[in-house]
mmCIF file of the protein (N, C-alpha, C, O) and its ligand, coordinates in Angstrom:
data_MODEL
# 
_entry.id   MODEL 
# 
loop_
_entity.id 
_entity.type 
_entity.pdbx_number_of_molecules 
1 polymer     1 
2 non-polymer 1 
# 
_entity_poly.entity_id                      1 
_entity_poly.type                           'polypeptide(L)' 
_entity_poly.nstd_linkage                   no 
_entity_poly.nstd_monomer                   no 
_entity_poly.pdbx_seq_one_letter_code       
;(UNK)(UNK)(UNK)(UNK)(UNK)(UNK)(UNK)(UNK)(UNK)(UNK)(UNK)(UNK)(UNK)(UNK)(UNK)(UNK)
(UNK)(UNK)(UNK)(UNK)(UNK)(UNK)(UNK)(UNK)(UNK)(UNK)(UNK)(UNK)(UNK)(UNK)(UNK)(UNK)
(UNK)(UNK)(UNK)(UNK)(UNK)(UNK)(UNK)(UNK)(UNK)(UNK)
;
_entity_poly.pdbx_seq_one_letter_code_can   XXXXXXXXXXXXXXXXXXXXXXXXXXXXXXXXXXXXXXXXXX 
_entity_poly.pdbx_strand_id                 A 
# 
loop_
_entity_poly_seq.entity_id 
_entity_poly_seq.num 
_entity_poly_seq.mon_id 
_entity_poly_seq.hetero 
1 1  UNK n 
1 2  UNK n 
1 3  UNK n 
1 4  UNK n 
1 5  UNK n 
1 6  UNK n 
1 7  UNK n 
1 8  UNK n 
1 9  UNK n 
1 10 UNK n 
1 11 UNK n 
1 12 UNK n 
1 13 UNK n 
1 14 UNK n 
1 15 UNK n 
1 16 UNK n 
1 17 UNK n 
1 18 UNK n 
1 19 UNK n 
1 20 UNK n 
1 21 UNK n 
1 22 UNK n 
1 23 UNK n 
1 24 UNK n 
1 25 UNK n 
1 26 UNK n 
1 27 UNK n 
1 28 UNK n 
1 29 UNK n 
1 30 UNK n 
1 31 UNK n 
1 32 UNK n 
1 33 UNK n 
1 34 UNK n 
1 35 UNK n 
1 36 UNK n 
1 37 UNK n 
1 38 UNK n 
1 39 UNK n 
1 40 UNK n 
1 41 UNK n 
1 42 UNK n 
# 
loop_
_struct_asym.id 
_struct_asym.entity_id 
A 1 
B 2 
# 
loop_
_chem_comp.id 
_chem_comp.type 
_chem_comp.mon_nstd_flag 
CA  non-polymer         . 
UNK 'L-peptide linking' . 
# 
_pdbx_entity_nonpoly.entity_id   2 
_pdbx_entity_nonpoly.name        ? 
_pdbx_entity_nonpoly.comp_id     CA 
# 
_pdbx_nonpoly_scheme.asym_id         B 
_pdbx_nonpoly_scheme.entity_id       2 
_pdbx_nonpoly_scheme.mon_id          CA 
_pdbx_nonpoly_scheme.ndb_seq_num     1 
_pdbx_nonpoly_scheme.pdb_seq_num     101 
_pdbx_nonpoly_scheme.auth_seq_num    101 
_pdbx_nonpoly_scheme.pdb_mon_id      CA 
_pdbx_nonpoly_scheme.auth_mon_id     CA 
_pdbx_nonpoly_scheme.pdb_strand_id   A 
_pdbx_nonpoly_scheme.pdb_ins_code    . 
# 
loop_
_atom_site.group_PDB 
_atom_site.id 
_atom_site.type_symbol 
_atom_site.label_atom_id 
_atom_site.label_alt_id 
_atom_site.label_comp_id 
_atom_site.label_asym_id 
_atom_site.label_entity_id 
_atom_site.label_seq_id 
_atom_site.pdbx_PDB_ins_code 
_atom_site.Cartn_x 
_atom_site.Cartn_y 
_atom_site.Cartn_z 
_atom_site.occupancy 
_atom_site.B_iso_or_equiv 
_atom_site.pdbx_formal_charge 
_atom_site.auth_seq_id 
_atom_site.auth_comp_id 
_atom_site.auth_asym_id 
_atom_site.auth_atom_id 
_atom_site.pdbx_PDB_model_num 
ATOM   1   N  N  . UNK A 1 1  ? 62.127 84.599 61.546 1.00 0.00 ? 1   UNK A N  1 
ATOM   2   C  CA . UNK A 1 1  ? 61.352 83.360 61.746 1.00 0.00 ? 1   UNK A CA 1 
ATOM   3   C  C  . UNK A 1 1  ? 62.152 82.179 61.218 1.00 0.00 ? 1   UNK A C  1 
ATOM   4   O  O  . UNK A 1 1  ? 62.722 82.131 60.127 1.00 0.00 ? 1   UNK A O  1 
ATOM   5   N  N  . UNK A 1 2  ? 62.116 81.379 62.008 1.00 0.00 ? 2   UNK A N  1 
ATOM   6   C  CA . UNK A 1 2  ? 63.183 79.792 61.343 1.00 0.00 ? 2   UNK A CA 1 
ATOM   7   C  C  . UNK A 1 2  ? 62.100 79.436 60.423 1.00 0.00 ? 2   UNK A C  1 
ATOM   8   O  O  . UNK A 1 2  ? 60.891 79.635 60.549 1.00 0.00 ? 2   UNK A O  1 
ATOM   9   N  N  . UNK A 1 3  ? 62.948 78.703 59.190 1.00 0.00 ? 3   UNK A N  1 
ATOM   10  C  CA . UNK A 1 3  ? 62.573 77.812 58.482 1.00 0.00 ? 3   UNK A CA 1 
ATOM   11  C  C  . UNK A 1 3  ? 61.460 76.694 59.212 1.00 0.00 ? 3   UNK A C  1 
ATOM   12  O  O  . UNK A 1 3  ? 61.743 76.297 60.343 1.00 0.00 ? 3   UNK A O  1 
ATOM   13  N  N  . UNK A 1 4  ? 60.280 76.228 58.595 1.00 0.00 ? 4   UNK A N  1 
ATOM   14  C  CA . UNK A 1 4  ? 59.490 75.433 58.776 1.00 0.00 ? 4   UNK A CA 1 
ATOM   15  C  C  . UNK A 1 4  ? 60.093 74.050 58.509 1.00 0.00 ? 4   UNK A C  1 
ATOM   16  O  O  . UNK A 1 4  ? 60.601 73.668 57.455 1.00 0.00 ? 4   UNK A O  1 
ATOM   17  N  N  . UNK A 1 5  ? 59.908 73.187 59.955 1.00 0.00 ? 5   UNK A N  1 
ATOM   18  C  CA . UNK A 1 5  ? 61.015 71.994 59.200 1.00 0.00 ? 5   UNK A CA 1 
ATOM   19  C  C  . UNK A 1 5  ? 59.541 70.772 59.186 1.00 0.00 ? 5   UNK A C  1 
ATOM   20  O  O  . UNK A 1 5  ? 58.750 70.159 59.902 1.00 0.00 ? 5   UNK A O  1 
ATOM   21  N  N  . UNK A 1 6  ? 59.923 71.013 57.907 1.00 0.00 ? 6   UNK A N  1 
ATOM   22  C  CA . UNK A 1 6  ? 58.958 69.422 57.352 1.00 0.00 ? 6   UNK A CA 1 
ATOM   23  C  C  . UNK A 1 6  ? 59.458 68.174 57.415 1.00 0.00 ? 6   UNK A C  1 
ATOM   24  O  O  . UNK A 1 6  ? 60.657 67.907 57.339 1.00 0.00 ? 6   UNK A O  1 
ATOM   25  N  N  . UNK A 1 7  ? 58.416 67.252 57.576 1.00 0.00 ? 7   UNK A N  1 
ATOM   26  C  CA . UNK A 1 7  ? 58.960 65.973 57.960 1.00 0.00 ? 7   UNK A CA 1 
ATOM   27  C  C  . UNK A 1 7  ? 59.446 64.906 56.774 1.00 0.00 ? 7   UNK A C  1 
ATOM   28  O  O  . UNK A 1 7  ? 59.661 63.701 56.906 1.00 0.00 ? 7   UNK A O  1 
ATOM   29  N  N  . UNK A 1 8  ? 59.553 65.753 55.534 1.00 0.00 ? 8   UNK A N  1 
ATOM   30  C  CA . UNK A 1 8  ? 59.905 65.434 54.570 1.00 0.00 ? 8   UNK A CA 1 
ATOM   31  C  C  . UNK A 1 8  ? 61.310 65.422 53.967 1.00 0.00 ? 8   UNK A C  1 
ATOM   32  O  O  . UNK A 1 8  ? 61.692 66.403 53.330 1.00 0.00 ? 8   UNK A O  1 
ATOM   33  N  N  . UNK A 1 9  ? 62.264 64.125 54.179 1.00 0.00 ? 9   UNK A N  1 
ATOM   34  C  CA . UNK A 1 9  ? 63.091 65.062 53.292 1.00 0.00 ? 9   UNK A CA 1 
ATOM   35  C  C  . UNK A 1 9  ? 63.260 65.193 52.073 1.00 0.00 ? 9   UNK A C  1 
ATOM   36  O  O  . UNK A 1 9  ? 62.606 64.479 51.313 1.00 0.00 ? 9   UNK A O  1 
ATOM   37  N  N  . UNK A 1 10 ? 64.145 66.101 51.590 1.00 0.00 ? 10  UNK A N  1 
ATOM   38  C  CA . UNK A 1 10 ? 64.178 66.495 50.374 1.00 0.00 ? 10  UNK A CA 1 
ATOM   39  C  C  . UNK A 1 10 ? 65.687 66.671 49.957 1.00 0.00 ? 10  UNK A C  1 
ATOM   40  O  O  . UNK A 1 10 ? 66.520 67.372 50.532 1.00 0.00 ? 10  UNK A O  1 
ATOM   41  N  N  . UNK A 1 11 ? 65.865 65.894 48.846 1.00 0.00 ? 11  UNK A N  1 
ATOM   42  C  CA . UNK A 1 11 ? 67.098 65.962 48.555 1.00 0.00 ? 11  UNK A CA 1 
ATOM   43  C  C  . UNK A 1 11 ? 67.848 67.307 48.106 1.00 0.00 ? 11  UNK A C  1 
ATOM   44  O  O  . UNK A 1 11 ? 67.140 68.311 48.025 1.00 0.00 ? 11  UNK A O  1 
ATOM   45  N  N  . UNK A 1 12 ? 69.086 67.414 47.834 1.00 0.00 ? 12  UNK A N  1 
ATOM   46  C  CA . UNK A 1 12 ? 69.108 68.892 47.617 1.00 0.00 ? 12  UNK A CA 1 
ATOM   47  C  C  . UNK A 1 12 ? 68.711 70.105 47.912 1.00 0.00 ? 12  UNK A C  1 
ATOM   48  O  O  . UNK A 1 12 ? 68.515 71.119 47.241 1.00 0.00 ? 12  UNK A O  1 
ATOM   49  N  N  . UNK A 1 13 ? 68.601 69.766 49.326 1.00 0.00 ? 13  UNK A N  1 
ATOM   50  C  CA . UNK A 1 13 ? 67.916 71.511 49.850 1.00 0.00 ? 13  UNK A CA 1 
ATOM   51  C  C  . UNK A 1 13 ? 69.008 71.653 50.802 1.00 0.00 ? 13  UNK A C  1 
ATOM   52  O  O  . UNK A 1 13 ? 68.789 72.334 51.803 1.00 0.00 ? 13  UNK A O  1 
ATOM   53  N  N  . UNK A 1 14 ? 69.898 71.234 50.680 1.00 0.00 ? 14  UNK A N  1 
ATOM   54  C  CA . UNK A 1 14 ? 70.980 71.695 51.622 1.00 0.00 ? 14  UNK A CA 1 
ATOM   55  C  C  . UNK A 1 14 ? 71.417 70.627 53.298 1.00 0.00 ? 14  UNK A C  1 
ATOM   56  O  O  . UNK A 1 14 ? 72.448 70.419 53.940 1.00 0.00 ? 14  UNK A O  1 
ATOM   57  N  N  . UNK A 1 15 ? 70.092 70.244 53.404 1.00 0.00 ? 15  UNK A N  1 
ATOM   58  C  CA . UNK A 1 15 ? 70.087 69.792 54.754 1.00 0.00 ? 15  UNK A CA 1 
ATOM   59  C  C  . UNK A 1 15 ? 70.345 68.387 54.679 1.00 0.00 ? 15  UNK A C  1 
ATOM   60  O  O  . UNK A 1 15 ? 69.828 67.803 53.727 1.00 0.00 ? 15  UNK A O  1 
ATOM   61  N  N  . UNK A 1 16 ? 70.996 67.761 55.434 1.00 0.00 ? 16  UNK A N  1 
ATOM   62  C  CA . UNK A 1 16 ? 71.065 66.097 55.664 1.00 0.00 ? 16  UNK A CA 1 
ATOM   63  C  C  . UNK A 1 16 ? 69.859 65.975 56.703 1.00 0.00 ? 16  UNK A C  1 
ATOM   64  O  O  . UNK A 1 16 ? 69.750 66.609 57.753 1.00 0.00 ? 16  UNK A O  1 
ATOM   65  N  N  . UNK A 1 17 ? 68.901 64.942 56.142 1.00 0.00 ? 17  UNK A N  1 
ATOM   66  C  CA . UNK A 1 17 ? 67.753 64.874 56.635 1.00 0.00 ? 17  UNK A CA 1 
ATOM   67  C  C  . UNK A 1 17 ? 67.729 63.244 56.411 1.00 0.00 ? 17  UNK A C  1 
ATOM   68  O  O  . UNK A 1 17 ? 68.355 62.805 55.446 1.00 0.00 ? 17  UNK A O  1 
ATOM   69  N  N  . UNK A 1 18 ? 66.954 62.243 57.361 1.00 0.00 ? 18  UNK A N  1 
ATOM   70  C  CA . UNK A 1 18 ? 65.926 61.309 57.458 1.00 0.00 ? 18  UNK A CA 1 
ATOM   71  C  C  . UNK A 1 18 ? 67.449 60.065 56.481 1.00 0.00 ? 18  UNK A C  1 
ATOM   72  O  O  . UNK A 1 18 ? 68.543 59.973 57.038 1.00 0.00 ? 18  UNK A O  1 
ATOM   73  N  N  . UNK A 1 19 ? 67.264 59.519 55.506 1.00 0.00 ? 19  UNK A N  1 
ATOM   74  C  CA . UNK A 1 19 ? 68.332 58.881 55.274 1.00 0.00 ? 19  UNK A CA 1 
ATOM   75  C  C  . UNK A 1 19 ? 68.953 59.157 54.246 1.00 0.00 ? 19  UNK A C  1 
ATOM   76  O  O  . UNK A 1 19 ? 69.130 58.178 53.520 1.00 0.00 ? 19  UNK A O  1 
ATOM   77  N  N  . UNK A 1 20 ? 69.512 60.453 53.747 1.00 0.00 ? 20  UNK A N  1 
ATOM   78  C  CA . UNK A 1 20 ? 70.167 61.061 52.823 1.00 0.00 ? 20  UNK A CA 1 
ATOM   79  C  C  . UNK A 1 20 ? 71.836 61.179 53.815 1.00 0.00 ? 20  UNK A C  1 
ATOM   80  O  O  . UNK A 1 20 ? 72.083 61.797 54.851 1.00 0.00 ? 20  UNK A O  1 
ATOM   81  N  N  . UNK A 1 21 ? 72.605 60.415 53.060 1.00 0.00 ? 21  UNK A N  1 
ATOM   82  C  CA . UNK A 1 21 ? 73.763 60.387 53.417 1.00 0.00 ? 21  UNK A CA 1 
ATOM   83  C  C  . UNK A 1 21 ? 74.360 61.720 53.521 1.00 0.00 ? 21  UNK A C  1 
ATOM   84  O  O  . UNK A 1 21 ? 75.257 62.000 54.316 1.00 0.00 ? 21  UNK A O  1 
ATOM   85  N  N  . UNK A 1 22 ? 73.892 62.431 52.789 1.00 0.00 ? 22  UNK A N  1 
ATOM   86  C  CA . UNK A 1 22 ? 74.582 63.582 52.388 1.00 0.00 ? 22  UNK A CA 1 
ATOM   87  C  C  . UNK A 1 22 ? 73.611 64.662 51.860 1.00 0.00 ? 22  UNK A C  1 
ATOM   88  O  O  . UNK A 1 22 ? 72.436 64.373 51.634 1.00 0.00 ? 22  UNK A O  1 
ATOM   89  N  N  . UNK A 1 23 ? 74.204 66.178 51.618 1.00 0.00 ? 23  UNK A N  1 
ATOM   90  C  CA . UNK A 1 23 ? 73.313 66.927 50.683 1.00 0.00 ? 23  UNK A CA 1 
ATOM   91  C  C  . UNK A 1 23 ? 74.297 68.180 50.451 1.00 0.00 ? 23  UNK A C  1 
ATOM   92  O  O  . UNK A 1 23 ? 74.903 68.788 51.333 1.00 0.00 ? 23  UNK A O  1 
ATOM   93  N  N  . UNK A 1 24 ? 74.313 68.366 49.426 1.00 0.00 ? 24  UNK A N  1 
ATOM   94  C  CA . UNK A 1 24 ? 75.197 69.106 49.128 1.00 0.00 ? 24  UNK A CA 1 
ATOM   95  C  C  . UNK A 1 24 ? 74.907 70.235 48.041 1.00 0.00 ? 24  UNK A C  1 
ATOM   96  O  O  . UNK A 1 24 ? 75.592 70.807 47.193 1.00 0.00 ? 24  UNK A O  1 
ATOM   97  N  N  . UNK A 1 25 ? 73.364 70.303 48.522 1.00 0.00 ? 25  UNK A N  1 
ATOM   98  C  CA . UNK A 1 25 ? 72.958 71.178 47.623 1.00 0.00 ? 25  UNK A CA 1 
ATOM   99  C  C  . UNK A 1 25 ? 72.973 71.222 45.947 1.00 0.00 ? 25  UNK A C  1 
ATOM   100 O  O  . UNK A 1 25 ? 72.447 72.038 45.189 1.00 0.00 ? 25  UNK A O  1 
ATOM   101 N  N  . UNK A 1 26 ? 73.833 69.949 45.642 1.00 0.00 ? 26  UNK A N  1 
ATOM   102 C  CA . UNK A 1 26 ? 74.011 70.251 44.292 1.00 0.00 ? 26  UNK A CA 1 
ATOM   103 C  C  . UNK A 1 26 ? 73.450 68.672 43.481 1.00 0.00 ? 26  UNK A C  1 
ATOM   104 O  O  . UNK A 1 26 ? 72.562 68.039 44.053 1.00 0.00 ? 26  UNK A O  1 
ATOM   105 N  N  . UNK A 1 27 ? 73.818 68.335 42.647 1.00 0.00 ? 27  UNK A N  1 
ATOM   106 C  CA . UNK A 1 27 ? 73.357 67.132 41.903 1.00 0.00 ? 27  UNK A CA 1 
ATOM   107 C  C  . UNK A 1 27 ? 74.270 66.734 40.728 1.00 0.00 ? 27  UNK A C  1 
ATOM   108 O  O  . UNK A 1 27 ? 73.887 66.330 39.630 1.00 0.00 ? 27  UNK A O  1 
ATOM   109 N  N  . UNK A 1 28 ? 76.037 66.984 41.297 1.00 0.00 ? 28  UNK A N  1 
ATOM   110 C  CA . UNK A 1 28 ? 76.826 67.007 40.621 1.00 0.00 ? 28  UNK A CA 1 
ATOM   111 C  C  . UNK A 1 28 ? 77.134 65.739 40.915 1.00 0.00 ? 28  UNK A C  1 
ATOM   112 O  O  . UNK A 1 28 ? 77.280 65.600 42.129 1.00 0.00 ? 28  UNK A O  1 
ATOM   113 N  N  . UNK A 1 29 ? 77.303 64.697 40.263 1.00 0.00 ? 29  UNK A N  1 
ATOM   114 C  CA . UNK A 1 29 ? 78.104 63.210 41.013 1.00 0.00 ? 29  UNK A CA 1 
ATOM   115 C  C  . UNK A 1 29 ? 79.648 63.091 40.964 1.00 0.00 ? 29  UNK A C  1 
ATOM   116 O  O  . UNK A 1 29 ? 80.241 63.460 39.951 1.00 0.00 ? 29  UNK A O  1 
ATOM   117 N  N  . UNK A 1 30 ? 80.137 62.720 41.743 1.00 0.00 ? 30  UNK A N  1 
ATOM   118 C  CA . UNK A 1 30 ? 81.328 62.345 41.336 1.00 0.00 ? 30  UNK A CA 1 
ATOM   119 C  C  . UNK A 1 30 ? 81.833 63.203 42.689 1.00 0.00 ? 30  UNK A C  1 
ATOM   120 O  O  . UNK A 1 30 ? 82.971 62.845 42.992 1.00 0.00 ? 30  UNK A O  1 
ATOM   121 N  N  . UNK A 1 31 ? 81.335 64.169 43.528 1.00 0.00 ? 31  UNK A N  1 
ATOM   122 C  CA . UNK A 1 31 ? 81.968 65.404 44.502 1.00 0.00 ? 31  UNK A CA 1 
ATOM   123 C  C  . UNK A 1 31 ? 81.937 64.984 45.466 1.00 0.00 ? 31  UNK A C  1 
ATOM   124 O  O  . UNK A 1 31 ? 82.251 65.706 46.412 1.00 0.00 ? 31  UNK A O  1 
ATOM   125 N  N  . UNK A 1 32 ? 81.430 63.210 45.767 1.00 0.00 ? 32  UNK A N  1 
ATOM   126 C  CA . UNK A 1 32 ? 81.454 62.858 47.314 1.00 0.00 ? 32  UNK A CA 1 
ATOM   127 C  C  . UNK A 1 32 ? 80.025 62.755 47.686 1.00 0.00 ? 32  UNK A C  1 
ATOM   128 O  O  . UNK A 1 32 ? 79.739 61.958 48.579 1.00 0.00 ? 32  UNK A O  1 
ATOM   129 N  N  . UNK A 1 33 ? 78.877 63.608 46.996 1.00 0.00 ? 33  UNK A N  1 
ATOM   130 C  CA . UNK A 1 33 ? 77.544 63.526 47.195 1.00 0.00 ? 33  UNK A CA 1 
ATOM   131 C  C  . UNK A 1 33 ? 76.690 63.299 46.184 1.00 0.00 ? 33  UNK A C  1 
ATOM   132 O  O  . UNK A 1 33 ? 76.145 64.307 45.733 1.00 0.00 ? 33  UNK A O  1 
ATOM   133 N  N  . UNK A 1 34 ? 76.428 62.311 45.719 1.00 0.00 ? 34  UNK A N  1 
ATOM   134 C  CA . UNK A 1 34 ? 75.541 61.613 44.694 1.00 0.00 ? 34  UNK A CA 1 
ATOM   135 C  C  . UNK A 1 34 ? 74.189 62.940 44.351 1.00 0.00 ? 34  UNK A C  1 
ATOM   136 O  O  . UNK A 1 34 ? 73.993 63.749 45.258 1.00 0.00 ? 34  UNK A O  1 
ATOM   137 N  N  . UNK A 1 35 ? 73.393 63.059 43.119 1.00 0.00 ? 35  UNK A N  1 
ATOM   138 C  CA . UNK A 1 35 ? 72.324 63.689 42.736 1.00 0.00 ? 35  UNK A CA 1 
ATOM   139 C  C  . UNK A 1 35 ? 71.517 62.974 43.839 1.00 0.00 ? 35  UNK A C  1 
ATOM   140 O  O  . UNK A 1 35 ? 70.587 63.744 44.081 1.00 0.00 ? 35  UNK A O  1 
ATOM   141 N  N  . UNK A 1 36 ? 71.450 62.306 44.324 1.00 0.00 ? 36  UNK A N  1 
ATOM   142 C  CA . UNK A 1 36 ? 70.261 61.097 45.113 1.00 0.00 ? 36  UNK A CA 1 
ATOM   143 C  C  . UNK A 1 36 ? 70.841 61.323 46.472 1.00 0.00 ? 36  UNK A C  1 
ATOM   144 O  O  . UNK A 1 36 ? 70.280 60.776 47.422 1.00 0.00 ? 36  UNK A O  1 
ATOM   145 N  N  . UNK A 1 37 ? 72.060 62.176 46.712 1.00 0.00 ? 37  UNK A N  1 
ATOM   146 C  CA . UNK A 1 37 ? 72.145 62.199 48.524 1.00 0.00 ? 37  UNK A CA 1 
ATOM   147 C  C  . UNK A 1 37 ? 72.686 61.009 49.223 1.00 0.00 ? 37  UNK A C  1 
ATOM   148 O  O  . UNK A 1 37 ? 72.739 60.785 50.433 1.00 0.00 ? 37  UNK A O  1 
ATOM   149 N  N  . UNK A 1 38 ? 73.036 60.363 48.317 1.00 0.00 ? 38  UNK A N  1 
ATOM   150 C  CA . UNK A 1 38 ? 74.348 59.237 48.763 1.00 0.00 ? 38  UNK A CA 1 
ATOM   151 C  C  . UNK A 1 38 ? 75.864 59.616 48.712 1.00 0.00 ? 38  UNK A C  1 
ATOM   152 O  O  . UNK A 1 38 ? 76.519 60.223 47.866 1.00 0.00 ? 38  UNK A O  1 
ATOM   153 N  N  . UNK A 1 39 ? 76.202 59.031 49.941 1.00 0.00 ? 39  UNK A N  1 
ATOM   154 C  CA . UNK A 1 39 ? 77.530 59.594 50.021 1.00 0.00 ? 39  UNK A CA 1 
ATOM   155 C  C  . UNK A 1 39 ? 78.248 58.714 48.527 1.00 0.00 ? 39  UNK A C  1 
ATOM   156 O  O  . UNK A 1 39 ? 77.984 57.637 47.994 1.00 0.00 ? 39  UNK A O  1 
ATOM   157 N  N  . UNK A 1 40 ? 78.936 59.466 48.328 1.00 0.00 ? 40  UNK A N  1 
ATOM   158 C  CA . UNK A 1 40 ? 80.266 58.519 47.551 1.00 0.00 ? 40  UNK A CA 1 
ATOM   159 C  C  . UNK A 1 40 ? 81.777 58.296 47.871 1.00 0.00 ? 40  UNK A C  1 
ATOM   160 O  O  . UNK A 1 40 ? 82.454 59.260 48.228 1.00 0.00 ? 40  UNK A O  1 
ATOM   161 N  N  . UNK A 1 41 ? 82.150 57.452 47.791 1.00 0.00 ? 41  UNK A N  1 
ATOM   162 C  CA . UNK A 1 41 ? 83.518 57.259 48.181 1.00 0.00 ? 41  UNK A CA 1 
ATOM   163 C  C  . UNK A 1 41 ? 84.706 57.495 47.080 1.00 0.00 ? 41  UNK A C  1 
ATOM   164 O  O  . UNK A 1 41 ? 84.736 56.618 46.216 1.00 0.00 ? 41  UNK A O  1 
ATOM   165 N  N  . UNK A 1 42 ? 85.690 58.526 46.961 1.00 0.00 ? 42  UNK A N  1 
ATOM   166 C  CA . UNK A 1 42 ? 86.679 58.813 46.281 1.00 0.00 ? 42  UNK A CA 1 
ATOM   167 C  C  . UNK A 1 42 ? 86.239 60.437 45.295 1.00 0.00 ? 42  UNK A C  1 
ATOM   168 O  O  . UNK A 1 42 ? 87.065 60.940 44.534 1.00 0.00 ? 42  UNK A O  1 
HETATM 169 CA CA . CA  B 2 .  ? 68.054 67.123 52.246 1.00 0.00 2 101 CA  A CA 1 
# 
């Protein structure tokens, strides 16, 4: 059965969703993907 896709997104669940630049599953900063799902540059 697929995953239920909610119309929510949610940061850190893996998925780039709605206006999360990014997701990277993690909430490490500095790796290109912000704790908040913003991309980062360098
Ligand atoms: Ca997400």
């Amino acid at each position: 059965m697929a995953i239920t896709v909610v119309n929510v997104p949610v940061c850190n669940d893996g998925l780039v969703e709605g206006s999360e630049g990014c997701d990277d599953q993690g909430n490490a900063a500095g790796d290109g993907c912000s704790p908040t799902c913003a991309v980062e540059v360098g």
